[in-house]
C-alpha positions in Angstrom: 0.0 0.0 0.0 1.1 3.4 -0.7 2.2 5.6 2.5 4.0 9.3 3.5 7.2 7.7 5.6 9.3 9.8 7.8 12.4 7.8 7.7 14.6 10.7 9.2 13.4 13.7 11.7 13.2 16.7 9.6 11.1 19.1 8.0 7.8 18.2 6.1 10.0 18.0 2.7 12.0 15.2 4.2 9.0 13.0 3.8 8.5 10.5 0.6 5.6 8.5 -0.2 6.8 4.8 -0.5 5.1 1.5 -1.1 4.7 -0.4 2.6 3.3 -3.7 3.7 -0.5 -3.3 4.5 -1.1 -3.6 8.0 -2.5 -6.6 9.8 -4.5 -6.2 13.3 -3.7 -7.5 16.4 -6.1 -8.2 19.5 -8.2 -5.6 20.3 -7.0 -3.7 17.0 -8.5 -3.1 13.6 -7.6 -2.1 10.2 -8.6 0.9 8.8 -9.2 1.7 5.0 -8.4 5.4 5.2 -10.5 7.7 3.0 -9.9 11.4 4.6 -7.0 12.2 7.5 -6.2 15.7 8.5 -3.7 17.6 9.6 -3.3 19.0 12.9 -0.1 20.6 14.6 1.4 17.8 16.5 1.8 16.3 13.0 4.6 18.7 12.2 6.2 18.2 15.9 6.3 14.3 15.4 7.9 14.2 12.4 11.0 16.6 13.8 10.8 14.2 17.3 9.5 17.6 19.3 6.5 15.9 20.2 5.9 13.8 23.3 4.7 10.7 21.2 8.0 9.4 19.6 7.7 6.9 17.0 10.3 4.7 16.2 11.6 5.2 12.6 10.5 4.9 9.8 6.7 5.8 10.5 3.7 7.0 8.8 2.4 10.4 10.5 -1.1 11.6 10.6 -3.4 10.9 14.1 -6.5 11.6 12.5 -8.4 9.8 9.8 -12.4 8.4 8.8 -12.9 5.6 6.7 -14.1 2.1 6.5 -13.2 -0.6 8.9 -11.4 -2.9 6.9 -10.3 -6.0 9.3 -10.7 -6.7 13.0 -8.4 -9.1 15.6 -9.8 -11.0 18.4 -11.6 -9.8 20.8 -13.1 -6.7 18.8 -17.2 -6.5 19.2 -17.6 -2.6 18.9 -17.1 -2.4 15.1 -17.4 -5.2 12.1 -15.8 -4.7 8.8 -17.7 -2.1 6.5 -18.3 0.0 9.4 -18.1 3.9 8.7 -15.5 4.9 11.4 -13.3 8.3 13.0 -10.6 6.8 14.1 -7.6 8.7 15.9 -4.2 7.1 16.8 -0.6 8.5 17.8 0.9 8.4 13.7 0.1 6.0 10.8 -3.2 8.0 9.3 -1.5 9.5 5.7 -1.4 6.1 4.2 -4.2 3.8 1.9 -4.4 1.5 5.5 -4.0 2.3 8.9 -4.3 -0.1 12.3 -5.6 1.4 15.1 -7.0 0.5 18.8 -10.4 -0.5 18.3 -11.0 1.8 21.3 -9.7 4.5 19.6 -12.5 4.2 17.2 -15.5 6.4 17.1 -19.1 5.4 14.7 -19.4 8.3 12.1 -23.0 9.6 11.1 -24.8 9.3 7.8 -24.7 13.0 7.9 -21.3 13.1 8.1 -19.0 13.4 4.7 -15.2 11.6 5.4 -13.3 14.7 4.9 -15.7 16.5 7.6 -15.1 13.3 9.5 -11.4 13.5 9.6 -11.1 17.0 10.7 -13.7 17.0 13.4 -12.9 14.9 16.3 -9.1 15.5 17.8 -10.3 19.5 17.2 -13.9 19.3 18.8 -12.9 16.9 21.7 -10.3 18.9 22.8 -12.0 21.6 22.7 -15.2 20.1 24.4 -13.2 18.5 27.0 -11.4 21.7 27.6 -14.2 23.8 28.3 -17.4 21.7 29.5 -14.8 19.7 32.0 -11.5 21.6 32.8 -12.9 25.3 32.7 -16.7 24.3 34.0 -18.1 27.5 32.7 -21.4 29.8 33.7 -23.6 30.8 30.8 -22.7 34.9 30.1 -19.0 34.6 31.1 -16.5 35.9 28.5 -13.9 33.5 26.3 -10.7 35.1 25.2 -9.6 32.3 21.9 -6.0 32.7 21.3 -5.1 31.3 17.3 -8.9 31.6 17.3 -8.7 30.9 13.3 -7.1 27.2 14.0 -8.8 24.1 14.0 -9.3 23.8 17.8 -10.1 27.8 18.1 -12.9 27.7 15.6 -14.3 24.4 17.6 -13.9 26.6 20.9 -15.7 29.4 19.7 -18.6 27.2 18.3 -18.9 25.6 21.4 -18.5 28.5 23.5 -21.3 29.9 21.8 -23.5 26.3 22.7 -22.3 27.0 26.3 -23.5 30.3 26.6 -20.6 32.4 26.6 -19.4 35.8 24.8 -16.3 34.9 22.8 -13.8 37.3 21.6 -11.8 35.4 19.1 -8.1 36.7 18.5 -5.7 36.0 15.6 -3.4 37.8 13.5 -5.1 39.2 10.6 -8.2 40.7 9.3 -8.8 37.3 6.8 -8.6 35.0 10.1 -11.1 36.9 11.6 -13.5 37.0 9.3 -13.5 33.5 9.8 -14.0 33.7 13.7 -16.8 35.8 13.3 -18.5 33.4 10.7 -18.4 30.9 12.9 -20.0 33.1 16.1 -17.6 34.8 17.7 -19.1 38.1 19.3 -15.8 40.1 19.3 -12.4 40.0 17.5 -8.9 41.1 18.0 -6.5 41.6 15.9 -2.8 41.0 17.9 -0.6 41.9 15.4 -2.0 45.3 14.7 -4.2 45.8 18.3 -2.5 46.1 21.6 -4.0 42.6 23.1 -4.6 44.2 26.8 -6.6 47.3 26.1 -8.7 45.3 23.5 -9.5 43.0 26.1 -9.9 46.0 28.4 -12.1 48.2 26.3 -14.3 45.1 25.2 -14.9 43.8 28.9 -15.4 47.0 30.6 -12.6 46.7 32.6 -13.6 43.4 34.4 -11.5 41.0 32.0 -11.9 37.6 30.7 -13.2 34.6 32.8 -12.0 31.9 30.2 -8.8 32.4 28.4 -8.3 29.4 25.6 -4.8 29.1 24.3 -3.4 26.8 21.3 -0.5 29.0 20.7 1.5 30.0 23.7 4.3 32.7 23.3 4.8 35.6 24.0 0.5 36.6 24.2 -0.3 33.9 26.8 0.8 36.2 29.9 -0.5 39.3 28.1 -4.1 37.3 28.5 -3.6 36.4 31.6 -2.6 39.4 33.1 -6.0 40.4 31.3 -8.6 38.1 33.0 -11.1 38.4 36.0 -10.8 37.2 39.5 -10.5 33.2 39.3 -10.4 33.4 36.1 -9.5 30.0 33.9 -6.3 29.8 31.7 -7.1 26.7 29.6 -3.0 25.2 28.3 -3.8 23.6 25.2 -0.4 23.9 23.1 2.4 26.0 22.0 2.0 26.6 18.0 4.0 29.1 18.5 6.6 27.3 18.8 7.3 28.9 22.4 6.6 27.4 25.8 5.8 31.1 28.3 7.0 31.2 31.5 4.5 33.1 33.9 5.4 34.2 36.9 3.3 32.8 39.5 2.1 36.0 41.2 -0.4 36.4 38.0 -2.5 33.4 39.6 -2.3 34.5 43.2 -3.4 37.7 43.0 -7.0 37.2 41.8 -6.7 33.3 42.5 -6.6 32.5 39.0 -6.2 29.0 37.9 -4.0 27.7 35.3 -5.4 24.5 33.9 -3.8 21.8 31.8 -5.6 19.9 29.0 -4.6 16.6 27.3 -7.1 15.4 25.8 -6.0 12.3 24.3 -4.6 11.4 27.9 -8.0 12.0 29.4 -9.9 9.5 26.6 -7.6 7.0 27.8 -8.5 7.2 31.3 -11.9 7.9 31.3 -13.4 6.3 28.8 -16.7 6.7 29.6 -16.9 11.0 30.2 -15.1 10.4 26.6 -18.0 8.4 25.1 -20.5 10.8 26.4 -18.7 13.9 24.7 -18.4 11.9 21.5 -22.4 11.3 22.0 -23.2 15.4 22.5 -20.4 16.5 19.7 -22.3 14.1 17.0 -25.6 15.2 18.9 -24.7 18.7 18.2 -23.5 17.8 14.7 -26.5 16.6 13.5 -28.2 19.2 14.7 -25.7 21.7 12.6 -24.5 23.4 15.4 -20.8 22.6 14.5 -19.5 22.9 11.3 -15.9 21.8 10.8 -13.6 24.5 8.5 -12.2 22.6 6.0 -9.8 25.2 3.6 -7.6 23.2 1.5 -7.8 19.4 0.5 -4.9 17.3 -1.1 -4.7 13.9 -2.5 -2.0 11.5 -0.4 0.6 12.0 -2.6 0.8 15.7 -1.7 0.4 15.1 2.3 3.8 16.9 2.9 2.7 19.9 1.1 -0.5 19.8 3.7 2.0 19.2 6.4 4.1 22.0 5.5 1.2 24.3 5.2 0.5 23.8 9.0 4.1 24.1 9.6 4.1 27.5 8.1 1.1 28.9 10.4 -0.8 29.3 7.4 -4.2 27.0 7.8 -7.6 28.1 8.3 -9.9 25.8 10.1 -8.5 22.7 8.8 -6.8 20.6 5.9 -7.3 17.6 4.9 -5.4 14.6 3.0 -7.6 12.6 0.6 -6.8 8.9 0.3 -8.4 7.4 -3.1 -11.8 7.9 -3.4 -12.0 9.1 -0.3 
């Protein structure tokens, strides 16, 4: 089967797309034949080994993908082959076959297209894990999105919106926004032109923001904090900026603000059951066409380093996706 291998850490050009022995599954795994897989940013940190998952070499990246269960191993009752699967894994989703935890597999609607299907479930879950369970909000507090334009900031701010809150969406140019607003955000900054802190000032009346969500890191995360209410919530989700920010840990003190980690693929591990029931009210809300995954670009597999170099350039909107055959 055809496959994007990393065969040595490096940029998204170091990748090739090879011919590789098709996958068989184990116990308690299944086969997946891959017809949509997106890209999100950890893809571009695992192939450069700056990611916390480290695949052995050579691998295929890609943790997200929808497609059609292909094989099963023993022990598998959850899906049968032909099944119409999400399925996320740690690498191995830019290839014509991928084998994956049956766990790790989630039953896609009718509704749902496989291209929607691959980009919606690592940036809605994070994203609905992050706020309905680490930030426990109150209808009519305010969320600050940082990288608000991204795959998991437009997923915040839809869900934000479901939860009752005012979002103010912030990116880095006038385009991005335009997106953020489309997809409900109340209020927008723009941080490369607009001084983050008096925006958030100006737009909050001087009280600040209750929920701050933050992909991105760098050098805005302490600006936003330094800009948020009493107990406030500052929601860790990633560093796309490439930047890890060291606060100083007076910001939290002084109005007993809480910094909160997220990981969500961690969390669906050990609790699998608050994960089922967040998979059953994002497809709930789905159906319903409350959330409406962003999908910019699309390009075939043999063009999945061009995708992955996209991301690696800060340049996607909402999300891209790799398309594997018909798929």
């Amino acid at each position: 089967m055809k496959a994007v291998v990393c065969k040595t850490f490096g940029p998204p050009e170091s990748l090739v797309i090879d011919e590789v022995p098709a996958p068989q599954p184990g116990t308690g795994e299944v086969v997946v034949a891959v017809k949509a897989a997106s890209v999100n940013f950890p893809d571009v940190l695992v192939i450069q080994n700056k990611y916390q998952v480290k695949p052995t070499l050579p691998f295929s990246p890609g943790s997200e993908m929808a497609g059609v269960v292909k094989s099963v191993g023993e022990g598998v009752k959850n899906v049968k082959p032909g099944d119409r699967v999400i399925a996320f894994s740690s690498y191995g989703a830019f290839a014509e076959e991928c084998r994956v935890q049956a766990t790790r597999l989630v039953p896609m609607p009718d509704a749902m297209d496989f291209a929607t299907g691959a980009a919606f479930l690592l940036t809605y879950g994070t994203s609905h894990h992050a706020l309905r369970n680490r930030a426990t909000p109150k209808p009519g507090e305010t969320l600050l999105v940082l990288g608000a334009a991204g795959g998991v900031g437009i997923a915040a701010i839809e869900i934000g919106k479901i939860l009752g809150l005012c979002v103010i969406a912030c990116a880095s140019s006038e385009d991005k926004l335009a997106v953020c607003r489309a997809h409900g955000a109340d209020e927008t900054i723009d941080y490369s032109r607009e001084d983050l802190r008096e925006r958030i000032k100006t737009l909050t009346g001087g009280h600040g923001v209750d929920i701050i969500y933050d992909p991105v890191g760098g050098a805005y995360a302490e600006a936003a904090l330094r800009s948020s209410a009493w107990r406030a919530r500052f929601l860790v989700i990633g560093f796309a900026a490439g930047e890890i920010p060291k606060i100083p840990l007076n910001l939290p003190l002084l109005m007993e603000r809480s910094i909160v980690g997220v990981y969500w693929g961690e969390w669906t591990r050990r609790t699998p059951a608050e994960f089922a029931a967040s998979v059953r009210e994002l497809m709930d809300w789905f159906v319903q066409g409350k959330l409406k995954p962003h999908i910019t670009d699309r390009y075939p597999l043999e063009r999945a380093p061009e995708a992955i170099a996209l991301m690696a350039a800060r340049k996607v909107k909402g999300k891209v996706v790799v398309t594997v055959g018909d798929g």
